[in-house]
C-alpha positions in Angstrom: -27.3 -67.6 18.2 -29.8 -67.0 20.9 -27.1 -67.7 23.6 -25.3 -64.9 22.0 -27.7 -62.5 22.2 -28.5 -63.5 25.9 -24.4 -62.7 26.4 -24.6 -59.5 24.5 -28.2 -58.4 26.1 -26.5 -58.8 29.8 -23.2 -57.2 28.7 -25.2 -54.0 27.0 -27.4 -54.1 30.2 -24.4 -54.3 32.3 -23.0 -51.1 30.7 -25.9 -49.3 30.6 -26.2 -49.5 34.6 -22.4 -49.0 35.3 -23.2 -45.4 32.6 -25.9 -44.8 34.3 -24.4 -45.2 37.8 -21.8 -42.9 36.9 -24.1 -40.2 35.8 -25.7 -40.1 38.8 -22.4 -40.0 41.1 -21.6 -37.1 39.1 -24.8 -35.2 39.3 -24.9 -35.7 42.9 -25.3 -32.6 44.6 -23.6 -30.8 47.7 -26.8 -31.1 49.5 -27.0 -34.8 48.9 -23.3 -35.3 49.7 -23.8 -33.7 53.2 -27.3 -35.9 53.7 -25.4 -39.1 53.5 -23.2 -37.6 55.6 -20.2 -36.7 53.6 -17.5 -33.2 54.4 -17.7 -30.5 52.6 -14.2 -30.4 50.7 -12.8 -27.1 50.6 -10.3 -26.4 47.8 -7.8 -24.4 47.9 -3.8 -23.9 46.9 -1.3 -22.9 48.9 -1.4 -19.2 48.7 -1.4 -17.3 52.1 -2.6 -15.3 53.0 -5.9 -16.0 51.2 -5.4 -20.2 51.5 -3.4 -22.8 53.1 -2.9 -25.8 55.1 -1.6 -25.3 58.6 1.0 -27.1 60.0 -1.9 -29.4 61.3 -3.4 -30.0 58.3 -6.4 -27.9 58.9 -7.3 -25.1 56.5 -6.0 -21.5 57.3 -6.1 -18.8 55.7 -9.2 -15.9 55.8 -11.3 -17.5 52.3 -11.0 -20.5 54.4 -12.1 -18.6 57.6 -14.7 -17.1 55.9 -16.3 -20.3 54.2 -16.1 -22.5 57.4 -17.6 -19.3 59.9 -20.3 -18.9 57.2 -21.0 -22.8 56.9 -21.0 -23.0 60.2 -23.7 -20.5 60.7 -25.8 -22.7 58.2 -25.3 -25.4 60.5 -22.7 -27.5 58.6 -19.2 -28.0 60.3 -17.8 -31.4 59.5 -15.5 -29.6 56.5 -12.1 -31.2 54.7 -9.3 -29.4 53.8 -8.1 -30.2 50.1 -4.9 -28.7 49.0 -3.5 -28.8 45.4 -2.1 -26.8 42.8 -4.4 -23.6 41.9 -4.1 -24.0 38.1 -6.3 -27.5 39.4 -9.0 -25.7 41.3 -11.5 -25.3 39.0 -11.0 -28.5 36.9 -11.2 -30.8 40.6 -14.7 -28.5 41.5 -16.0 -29.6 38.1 -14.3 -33.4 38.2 -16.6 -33.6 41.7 -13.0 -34.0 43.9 -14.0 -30.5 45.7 -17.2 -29.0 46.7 -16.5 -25.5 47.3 -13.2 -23.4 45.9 -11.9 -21.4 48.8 -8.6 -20.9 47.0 -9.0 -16.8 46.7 -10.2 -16.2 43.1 -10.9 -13.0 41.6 -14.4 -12.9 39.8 -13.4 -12.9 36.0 -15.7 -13.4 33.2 -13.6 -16.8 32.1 -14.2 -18.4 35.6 -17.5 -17.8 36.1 -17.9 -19.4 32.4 -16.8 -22.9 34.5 -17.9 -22.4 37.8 -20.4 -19.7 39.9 -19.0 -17.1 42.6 -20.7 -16.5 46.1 -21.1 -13.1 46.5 -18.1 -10.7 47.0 -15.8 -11.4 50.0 -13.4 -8.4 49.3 -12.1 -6.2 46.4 -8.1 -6.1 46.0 -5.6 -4.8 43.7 -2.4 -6.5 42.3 1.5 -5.4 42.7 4.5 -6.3 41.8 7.1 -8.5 44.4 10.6 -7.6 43.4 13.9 -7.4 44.6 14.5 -5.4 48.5 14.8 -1.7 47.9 13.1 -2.1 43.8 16.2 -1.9 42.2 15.3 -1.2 39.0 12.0 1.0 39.9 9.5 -1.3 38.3 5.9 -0.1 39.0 4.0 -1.2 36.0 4.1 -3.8 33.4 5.0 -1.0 31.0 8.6 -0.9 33.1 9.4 -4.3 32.1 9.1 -4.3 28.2 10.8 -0.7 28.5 13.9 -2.3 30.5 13.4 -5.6 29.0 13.0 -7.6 32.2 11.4 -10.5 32.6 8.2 -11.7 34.5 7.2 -14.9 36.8 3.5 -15.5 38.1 1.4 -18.9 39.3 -0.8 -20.7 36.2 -4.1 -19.2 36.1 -3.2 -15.7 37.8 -5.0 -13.2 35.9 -1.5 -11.3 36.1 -0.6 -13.6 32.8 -3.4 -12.0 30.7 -3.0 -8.8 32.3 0.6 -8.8 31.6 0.3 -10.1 27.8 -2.8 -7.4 27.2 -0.4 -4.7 28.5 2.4 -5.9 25.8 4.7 -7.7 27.7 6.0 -10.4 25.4 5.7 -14.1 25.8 9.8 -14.8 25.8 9.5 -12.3 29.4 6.5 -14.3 30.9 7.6 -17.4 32.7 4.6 -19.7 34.1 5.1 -22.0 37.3 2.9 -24.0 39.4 2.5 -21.4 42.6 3.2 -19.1 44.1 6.1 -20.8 46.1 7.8 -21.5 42.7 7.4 -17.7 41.7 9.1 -16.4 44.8 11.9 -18.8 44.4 12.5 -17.8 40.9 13.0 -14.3 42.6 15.1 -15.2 45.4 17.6 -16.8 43.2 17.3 -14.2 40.6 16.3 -15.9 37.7 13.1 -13.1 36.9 12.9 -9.5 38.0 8.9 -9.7 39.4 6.4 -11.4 40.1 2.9 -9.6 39.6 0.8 -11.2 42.7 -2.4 -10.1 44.5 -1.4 -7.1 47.1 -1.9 -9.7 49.6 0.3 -12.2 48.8 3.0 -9.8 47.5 2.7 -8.1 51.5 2.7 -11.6 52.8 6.1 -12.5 50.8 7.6 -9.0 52.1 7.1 -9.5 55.1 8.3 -13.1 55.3 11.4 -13.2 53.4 13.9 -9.6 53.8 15.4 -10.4 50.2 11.8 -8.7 49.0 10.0 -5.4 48.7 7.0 -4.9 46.8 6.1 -2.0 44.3 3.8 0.8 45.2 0.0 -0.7 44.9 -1.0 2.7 44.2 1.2 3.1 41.3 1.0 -0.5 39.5 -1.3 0.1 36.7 -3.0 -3.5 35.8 -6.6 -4.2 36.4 -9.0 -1.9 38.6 -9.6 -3.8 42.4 -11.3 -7.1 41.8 -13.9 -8.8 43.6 -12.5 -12.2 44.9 -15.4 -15.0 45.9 -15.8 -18.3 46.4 -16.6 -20.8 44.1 -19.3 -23.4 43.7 -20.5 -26.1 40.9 -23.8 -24.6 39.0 -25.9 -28.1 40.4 -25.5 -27.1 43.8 -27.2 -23.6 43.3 -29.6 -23.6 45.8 -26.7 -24.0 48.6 -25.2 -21.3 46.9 -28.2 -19.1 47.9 -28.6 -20.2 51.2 -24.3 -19.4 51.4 -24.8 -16.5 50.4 -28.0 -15.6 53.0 -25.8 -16.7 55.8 -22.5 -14.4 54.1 -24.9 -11.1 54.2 -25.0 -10.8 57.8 -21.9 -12.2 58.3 -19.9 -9.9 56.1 -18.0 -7.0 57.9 -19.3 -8.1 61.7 -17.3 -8.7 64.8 -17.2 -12.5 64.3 -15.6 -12.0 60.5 -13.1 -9.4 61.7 -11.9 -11.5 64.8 -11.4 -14.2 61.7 -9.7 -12.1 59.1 -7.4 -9.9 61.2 -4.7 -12.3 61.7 -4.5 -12.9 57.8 -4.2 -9.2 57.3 -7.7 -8.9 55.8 -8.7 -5.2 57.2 -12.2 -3.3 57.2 -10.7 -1.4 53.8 -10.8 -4.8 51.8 -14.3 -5.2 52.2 -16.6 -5.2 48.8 -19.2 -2.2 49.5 -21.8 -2.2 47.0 -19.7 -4.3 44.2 -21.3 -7.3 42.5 -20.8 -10.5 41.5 -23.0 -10.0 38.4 -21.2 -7.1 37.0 -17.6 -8.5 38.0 -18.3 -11.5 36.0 -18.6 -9.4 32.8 -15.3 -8.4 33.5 -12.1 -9.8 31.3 
C-alpha cells in the first residue's frame, strides 16, 4: 500500500510539474521571448498588397514594412516571417505560434474580443473584383440579390457579415481559404465578385487583365476602416512601447519610402481615427 502511494505521489507530482511547465510556456511573454533571444514571428497570409512572403521567403508587403521599420526603431530586428491561412491568424497569435499579426486586419469589435490592435496604420474601404469591363454593373451588394448573382470572399473577411447583414443570401456566399482561391473562382467563372479590401481588389486588377474592379466610391458596405496590427493582451506593455515608436513614425519620409511600392499613398493614412472607437464597431 505504501509503495503505491509512493507510485501515485511521484506520478501526481510528475503531472503537476509537466501542467505547470506548460502554463508557464504559454504565459510567456514577447518581452521574454526576445530576452532569451528568440524572433519576433510576424503573422501574416498571403494577401498583397498588405502581406506576403517574397520570393525569398522574407516578409513583403507594407503591414509587414511597417511592423519591421517600427521594431526596428525599438531596437529589435531579428524578425521571422510566418505565413498561413488568414482564417488562422488569430487562433496561431493566441496558440503562442505568432507574436505579432501583420496580416492587414481591419479593427472590428469581434477581433479585438480575441486579440488587441496597435494603433491605426490606415483607414480603407472595400470594392467589389469582377469580371474586365463589370459586365453586369455590380456596385453594391444590393446588385447581387437583385440579379441573383453569387458572391466569393476569404474566411474571416468582414465582407461575409457585411454581405449577409446587407441580405445577400447564404446559397450566393461561397467561403474559401484566400484570397488566391477567390480570384480563381472568378477567373474561371464559377462566382460573379469577390468583395475584397480596395487594395487587394487594385492589386488583382492590375495583375490579372481578365479583372476590373467596381467603383470604390459607389460600393455601399461598411464606412473606411481602420486596419492595425495585432498583439496577445500579455504582451501589453510592448504594445505601448510599439505604439510610442509608430507615432513618430506614422506618415514620415522613412514610412512613405516603405509603403509606396505596395501602393499605400499619403490618402490612406488614419488622421485622427482611433483604435478605441473602431473596436466598438461591428
Amino acid at each position: 500500500m505504501t509503495l503505491f502511494n509512493n507510485r501515485w505521489t511521484k506520478t501526481l507530482a510528475l503531472a503537476l510539474a509537466v501542467f505547470v511547465s506548460a502554463g508557464v510556456a504559454q504565459a510567456e511573454t514577447l518581452e521574454q521571448r526576445i530576452s532569451e533571444g528568440e524572433s519576433i514571428r510576424l503573422g501574416f497570409s498571403a494577401a498583397p498588397p498588405w502581406a506576403y512572403a517574397g520570393n525569398d521567403g522574407t516578409a513583403k508587403g507594407f503591414v509587414n514594412g511597417i511592423a519591421i521599420d517600427v521594431l526596428k526603431r525599438m531596437g529589435y530586428t531579428n524578425v521571422e516571417p510566418v505565413l498561413t491561412n488568414w482564417s488562422s491568424l488569430i487562433p496561431s497569435l493566441k496558440a503562442g505560434r505568432v507574436d505579432i499579426v501583420t496580416g492587414g486586419m481591419y479593427i472590428v469589435k469581434a477581433r479585438c474580443e480575441n486579440m488587441d490592435f496597435s494603433d491605426p496604420i490606415g483607414a480603407f474601404g472595400d470594392t467589389f473584383v469582377v469580371p474586365k469591363g463589370n459586365p453586369k454593373n455590380l456596385e453594391t451588394y444590393q446588385d447581387l440579390i437583385d440579379q441573383n448573382l453569387t458572391m466569393v470572399a476569404p474566411s474571416g473577411y468582414n465582407t461575409l457579415a457585411d454581405a449577409r447583414d446587407a441580405g445577400v443570401s447564404k446559397n450566393s456566399i461561397t467561403e474559401v481559404p484566400g484570397t488566391t482561391e477567390a480570384l480563381a473562382a472568378l477567373r474561371t467563372g464559377r462566382t460573379d465578385a469577390v468583395p475584397i479590401n480596395v487594395l487587394e481588389a487594385k492589386h488583382a486588377a492590375d495583375l490579372d487583365d481578365s479583372f476590373g474592379i467596381s467603383d470604390p466610391e459607389a460600393f455601399v458596405g461598411r464606412a473606411k476602416q481602420v486596419v492595425g496590427i495585432g498583439f496577445r493582451p500579455e504582451d501589453s506593455a510592448f504594445r505601448a512601447e510599439f505604439n510610442k515608436a509608430l507615432k513618430d513614425y506614422m506618415g514620415s519620409d522613412e514610412m512613405m519610402a516603405t509603403v509606396t511600392p505596395d501602393e499605400y499613398i499619403k490618402a490612406f493614412l488614419p488622421g485622427e481615427l482611433t483604435t478605441e472607437d473602431a473596436c466598438k464597431s461591428n
